[in-house]
Biopython code that builds the backbone (N, CA, C, O; Angstrom):
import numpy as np
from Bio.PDB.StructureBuilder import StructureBuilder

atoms = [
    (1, "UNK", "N", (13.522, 0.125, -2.075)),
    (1, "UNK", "CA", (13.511, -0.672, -0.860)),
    (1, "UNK", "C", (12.081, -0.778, -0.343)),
    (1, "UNK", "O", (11.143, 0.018, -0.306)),
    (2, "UNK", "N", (12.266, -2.191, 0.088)),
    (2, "UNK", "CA", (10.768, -1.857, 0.935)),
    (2, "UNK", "C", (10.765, -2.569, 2.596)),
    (2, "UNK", "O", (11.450, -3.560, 2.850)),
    (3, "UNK", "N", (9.987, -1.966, 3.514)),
    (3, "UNK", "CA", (9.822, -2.650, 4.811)),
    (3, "UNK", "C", (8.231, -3.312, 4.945)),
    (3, "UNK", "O", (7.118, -2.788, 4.921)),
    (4, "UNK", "N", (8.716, -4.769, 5.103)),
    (4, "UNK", "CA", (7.501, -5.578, 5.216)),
    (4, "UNK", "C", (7.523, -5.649, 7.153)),
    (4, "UNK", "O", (8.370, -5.381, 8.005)),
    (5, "UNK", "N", (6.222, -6.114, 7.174)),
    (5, "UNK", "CA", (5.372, -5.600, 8.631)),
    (5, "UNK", "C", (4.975, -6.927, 9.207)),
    (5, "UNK", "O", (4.678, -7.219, 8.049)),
    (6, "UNK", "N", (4.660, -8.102, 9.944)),
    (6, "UNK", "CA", (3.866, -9.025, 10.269)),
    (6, "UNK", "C", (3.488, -8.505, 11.650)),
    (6, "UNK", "O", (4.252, -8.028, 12.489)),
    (7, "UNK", "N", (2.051, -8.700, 11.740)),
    (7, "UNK", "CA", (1.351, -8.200, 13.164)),
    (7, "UNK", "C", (0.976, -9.545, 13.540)),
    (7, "UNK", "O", (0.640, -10.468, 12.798)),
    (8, "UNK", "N", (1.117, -9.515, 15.226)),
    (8, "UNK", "CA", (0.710, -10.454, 15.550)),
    (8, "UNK", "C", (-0.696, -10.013, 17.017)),
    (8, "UNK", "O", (-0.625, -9.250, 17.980)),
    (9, "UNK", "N", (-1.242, -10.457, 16.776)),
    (9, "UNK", "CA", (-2.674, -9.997, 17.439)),
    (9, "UNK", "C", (-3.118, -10.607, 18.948)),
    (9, "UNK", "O", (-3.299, -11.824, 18.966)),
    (10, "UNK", "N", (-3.213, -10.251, 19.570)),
    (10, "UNK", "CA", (-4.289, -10.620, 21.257)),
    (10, "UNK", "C", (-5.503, -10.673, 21.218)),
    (10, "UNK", "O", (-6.041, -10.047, 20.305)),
    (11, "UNK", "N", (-6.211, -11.291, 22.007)),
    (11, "UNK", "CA", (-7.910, -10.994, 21.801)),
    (11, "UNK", "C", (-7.740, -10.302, 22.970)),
    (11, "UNK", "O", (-8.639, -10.792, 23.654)),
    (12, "UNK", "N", (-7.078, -9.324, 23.801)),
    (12, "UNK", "CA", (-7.030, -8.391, 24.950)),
    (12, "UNK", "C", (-6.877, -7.279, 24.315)),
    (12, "UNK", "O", (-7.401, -6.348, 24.926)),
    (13, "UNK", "N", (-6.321, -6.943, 23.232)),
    (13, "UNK", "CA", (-5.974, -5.860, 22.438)),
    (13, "UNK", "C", (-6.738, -5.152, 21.364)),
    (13, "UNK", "O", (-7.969, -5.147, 21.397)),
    (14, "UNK", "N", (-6.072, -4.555, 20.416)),
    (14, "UNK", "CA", (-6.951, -3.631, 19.569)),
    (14, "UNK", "C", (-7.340, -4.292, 18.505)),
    (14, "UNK", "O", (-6.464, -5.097, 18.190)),
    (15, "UNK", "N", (-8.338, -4.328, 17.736)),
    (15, "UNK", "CA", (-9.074, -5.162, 16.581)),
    (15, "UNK", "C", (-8.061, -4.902, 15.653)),
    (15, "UNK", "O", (-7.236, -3.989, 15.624)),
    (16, "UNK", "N", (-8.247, -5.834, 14.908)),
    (16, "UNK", "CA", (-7.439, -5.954, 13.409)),
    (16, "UNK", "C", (-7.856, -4.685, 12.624)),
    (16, "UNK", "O", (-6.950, -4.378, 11.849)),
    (17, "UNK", "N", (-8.891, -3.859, 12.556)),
    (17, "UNK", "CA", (-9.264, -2.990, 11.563)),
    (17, "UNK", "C", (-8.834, -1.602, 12.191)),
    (17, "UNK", "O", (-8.842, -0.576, 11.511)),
    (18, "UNK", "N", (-8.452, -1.620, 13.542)),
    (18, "UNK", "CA", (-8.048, -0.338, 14.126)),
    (18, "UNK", "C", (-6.154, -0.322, 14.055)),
    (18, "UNK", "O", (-5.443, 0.624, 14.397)),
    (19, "UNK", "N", (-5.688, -1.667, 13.507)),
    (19, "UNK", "CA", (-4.452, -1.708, 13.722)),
    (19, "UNK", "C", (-4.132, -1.492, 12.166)),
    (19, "UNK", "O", (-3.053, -1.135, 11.692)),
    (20, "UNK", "N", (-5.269, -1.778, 11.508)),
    (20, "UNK", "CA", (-5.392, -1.488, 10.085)),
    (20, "UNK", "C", (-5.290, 0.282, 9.792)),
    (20, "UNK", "O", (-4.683, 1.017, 9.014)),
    (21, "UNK", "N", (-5.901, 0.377, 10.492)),
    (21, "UNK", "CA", (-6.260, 2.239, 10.184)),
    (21, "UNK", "C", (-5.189, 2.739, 10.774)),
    (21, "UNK", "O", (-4.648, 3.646, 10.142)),
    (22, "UNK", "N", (-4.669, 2.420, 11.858)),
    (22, "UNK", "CA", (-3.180, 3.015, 12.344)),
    (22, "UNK", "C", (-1.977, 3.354, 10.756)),
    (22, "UNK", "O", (-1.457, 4.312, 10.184)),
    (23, "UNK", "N", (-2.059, 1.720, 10.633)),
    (23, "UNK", "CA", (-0.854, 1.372, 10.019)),
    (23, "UNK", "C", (-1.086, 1.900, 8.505)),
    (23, "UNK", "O", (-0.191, 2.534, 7.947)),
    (24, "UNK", "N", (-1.989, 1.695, 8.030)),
    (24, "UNK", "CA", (-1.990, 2.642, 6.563)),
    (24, "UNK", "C", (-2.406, 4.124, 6.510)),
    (24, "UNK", "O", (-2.514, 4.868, 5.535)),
    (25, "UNK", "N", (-2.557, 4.291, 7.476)),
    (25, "UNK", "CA", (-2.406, 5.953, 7.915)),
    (25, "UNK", "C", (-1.116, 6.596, 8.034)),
    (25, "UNK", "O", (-1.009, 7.813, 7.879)),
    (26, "UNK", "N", (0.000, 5.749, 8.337)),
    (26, "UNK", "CA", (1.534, 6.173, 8.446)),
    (26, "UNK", "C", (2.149, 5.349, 6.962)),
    (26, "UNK", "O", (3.325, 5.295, 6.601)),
    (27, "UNK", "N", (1.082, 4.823, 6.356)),
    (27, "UNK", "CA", (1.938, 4.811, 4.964)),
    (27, "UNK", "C", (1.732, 3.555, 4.297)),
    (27, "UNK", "O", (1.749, 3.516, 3.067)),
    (28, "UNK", "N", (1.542, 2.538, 4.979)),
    (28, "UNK", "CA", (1.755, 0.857, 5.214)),
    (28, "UNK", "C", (0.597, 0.861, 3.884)),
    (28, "UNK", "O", (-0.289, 1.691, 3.678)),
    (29, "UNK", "N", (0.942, -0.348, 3.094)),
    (29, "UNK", "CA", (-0.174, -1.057, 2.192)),
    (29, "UNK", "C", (-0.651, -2.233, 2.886)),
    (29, "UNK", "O", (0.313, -2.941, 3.177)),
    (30, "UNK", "N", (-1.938, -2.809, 3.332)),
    (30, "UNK", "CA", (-2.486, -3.998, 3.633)),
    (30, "UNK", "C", (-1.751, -5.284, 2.354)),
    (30, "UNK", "O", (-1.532, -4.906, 1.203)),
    (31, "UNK", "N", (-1.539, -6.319, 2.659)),
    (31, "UNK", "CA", (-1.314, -7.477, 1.343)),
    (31, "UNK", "C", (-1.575, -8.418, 2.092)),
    (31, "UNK", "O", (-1.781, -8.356, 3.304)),
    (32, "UNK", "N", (-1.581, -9.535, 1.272)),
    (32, "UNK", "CA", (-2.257, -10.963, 1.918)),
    (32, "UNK", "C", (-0.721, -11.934, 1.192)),
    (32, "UNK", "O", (-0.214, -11.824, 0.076)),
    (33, "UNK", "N", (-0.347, -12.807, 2.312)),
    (33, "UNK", "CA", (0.933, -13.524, 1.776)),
    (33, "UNK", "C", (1.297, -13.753, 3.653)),
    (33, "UNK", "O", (0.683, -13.877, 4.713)),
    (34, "UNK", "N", (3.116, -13.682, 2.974)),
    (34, "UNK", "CA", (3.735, -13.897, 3.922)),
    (34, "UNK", "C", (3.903, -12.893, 5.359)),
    (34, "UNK", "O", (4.266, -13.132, 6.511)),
    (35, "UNK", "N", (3.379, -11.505, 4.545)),
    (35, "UNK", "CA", (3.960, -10.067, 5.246)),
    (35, "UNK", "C", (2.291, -10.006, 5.491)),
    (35, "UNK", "O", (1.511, -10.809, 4.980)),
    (36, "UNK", "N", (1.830, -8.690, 6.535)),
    (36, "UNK", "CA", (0.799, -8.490, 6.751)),
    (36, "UNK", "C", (0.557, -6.699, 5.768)),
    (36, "UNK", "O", (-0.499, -6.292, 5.283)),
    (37, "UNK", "N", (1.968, -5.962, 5.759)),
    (37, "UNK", "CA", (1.957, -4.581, 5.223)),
    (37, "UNK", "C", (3.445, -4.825, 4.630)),
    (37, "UNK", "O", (4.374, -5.580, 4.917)),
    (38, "UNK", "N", (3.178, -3.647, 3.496)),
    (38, "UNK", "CA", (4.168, -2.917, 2.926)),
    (38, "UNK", "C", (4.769, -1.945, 3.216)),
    (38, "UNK", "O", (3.839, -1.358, 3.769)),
    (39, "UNK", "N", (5.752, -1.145, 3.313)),
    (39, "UNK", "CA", (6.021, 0.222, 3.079)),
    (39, "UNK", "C", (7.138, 0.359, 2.064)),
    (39, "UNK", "O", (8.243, -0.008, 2.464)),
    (40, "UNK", "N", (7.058, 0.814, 0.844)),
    (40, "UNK", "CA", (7.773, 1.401, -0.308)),
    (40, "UNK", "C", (7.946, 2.552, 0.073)),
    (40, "UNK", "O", (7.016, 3.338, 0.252)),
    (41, "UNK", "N", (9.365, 2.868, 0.284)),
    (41, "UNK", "CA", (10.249, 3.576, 0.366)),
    (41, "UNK", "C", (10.696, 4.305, -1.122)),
    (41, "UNK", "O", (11.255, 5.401, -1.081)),
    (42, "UNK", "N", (10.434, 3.666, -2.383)),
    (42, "UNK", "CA", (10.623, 4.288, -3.337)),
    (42, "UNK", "C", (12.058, 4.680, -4.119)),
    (42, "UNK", "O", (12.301, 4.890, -5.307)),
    (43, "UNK", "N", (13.138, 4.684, -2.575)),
    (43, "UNK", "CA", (14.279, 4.623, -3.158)),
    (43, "UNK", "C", (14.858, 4.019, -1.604)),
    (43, "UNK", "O", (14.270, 3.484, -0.665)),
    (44, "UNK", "N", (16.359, 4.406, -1.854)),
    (44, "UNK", "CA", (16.864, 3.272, -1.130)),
    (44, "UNK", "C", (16.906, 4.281, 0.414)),
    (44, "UNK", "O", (17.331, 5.436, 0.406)),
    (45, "UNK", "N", (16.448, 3.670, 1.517)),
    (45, "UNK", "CA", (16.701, 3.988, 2.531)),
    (45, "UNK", "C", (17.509, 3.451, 3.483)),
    (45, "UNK", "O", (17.753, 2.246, 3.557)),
    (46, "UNK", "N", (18.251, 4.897, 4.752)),
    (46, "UNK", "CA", (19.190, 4.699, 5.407)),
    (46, "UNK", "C", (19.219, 3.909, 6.394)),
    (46, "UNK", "O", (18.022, 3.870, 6.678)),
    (47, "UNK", "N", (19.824, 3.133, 7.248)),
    (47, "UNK", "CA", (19.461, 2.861, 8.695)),
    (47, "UNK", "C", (18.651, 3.424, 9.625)),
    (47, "UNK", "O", (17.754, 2.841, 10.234)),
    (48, "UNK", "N", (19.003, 4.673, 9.742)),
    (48, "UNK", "CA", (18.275, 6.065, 10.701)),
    (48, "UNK", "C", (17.029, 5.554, 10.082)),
    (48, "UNK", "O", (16.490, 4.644, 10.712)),
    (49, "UNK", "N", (16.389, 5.980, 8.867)),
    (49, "UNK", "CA", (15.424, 5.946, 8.534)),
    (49, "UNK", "C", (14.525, 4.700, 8.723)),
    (49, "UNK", "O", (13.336, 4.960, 8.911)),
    (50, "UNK", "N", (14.951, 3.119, 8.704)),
    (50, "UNK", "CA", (14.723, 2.362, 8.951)),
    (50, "UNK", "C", (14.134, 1.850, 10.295)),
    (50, "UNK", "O", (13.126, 1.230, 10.634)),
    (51, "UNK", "N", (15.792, 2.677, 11.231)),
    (51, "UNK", "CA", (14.899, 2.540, 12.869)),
    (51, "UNK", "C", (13.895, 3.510, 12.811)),
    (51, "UNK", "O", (12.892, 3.028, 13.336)),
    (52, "UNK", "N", (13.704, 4.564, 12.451)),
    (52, "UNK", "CA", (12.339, 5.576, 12.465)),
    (52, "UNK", "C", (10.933, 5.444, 12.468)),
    (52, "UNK", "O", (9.947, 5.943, 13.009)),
    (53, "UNK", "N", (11.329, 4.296, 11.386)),
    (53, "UNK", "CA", (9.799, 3.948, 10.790)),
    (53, "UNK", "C", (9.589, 2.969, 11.915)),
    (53, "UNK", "O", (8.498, 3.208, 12.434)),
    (54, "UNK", "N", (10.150, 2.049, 12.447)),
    (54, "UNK", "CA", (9.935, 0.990, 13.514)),
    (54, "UNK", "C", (9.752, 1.819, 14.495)),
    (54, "UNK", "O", (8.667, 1.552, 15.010)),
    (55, "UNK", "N", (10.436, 2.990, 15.196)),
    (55, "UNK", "CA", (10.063, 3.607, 16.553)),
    (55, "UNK", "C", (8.585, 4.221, 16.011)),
    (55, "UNK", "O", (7.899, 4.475, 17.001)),
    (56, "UNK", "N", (7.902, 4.527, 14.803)),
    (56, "UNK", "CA", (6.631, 5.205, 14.439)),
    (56, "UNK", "C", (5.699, 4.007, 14.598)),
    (56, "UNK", "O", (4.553, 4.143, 15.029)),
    (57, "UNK", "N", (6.208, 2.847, 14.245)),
    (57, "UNK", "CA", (5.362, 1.645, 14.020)),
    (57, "UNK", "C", (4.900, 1.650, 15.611)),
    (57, "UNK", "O", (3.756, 1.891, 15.996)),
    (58, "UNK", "N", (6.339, 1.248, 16.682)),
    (58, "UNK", "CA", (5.514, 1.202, 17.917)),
    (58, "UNK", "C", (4.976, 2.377, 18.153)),
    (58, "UNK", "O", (3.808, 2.242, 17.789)),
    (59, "UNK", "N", (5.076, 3.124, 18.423)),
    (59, "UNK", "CA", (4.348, 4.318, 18.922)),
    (59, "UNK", "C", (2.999, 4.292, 18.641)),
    (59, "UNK", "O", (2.163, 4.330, 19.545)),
    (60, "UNK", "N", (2.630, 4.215, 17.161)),
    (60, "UNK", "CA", (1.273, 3.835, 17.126)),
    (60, "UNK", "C", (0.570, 2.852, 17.023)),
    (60, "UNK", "O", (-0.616, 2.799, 16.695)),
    (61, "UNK", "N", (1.599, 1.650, 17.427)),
    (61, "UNK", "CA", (0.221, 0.423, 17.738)),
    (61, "UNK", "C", (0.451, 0.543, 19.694)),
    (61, "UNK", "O", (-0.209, -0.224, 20.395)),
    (62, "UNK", "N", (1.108, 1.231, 20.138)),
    (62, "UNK", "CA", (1.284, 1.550, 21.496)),
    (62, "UNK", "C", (0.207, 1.393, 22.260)),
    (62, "UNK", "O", (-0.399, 2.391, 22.652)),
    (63, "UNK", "N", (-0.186, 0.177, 22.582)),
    (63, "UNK", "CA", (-1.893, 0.276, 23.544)),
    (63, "UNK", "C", (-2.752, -0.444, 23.255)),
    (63, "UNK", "O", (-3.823, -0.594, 23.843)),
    (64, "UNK", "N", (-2.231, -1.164, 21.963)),
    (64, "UNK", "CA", (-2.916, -1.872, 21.421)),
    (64, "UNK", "C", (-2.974, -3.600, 21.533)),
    (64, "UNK", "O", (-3.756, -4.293, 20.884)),
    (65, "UNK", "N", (-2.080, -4.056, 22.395)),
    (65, "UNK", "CA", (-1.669, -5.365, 22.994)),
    (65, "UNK", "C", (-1.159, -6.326, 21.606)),
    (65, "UNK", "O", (-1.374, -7.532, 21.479)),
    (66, "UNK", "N", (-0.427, -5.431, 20.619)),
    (66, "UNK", "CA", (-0.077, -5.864, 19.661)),
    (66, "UNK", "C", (1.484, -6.142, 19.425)),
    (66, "UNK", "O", (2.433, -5.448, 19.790)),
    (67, "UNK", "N", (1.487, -7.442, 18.662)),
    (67, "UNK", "CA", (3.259, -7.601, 18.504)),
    (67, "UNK", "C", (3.840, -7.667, 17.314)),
    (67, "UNK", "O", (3.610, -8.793, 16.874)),
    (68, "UNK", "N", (4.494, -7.034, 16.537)),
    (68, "UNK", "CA", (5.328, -6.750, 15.045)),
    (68, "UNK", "C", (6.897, -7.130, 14.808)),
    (68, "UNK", "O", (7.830, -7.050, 15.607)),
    (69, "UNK", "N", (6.885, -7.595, 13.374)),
    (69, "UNK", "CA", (8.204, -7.916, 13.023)),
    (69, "UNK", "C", (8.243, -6.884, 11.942)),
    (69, "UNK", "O", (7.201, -6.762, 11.298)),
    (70, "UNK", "N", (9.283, -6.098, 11.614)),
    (70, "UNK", "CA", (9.549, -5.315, 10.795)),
    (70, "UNK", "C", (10.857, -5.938, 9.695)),
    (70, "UNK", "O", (11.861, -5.857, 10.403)),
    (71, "UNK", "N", (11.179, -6.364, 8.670)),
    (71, "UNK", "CA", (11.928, -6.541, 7.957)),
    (71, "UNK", "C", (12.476, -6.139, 6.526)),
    (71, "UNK", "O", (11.726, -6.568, 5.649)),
    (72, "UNK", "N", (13.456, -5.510, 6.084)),
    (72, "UNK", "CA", (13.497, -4.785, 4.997)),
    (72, "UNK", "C", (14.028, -4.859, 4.118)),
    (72, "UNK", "O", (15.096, -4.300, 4.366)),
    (73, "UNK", "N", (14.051, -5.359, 2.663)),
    (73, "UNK", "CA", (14.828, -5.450, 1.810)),
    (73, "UNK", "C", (14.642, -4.832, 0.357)),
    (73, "UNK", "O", (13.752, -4.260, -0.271)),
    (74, "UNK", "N", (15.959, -5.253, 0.154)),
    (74, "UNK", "CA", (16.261, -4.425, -1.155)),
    (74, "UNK", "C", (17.294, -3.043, -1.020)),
    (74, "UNK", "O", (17.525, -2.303, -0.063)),
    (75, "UNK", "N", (17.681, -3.052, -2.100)),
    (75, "UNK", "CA", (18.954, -1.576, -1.671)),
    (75, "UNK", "C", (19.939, -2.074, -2.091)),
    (75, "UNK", "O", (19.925, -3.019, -2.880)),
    (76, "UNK", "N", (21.287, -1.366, -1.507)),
    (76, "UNK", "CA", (22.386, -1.349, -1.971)),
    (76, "UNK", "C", (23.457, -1.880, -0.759)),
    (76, "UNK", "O", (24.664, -1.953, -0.990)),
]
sb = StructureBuilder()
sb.init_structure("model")
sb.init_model(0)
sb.init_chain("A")
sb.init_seg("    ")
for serial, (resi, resn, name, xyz) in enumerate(atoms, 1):
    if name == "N":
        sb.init_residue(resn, " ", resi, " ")
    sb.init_atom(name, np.array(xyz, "f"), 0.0, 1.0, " ", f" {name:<3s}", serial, name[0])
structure = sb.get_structure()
């Protein structure tokens, strides 16, 4: 499974390279496309686990005048 990420940015808020260092610090791959990050999960993950990673996502762009879509596929 994997959870794809799209950030959406403020010029009141935190730079793209600090929202960068957040987010691949908790795991996220940078990619260029439709998604802004990855997260491979590696195998199939639960719901719980799913909201987790989204309550971690806000928490640490928390302050950052930043806005995210989290979406996840693949699994069973």
């Amino acid at each position: 499974m994997k959870s794809y990420l799209v950030v959406w940015f403020s010029s009141e808020g935190g730079t793209p390279s600090e929202v960068n260092n957040r987010l691949t610090a908790m795991g996220f791959k940078a990619m260029q496309g439709a998604f802004d990050y990855v997260y491979d999960w590696g195998s199939n993950a639960s719901l719980d686990d799913i909201l987790q990673i989204g309550d971690r996502v806000q928490l640490t762009l928390k302050g950052l005048d930043v806005t995210f879509k989290i979406e996840t596929v693949g699994g069973n």
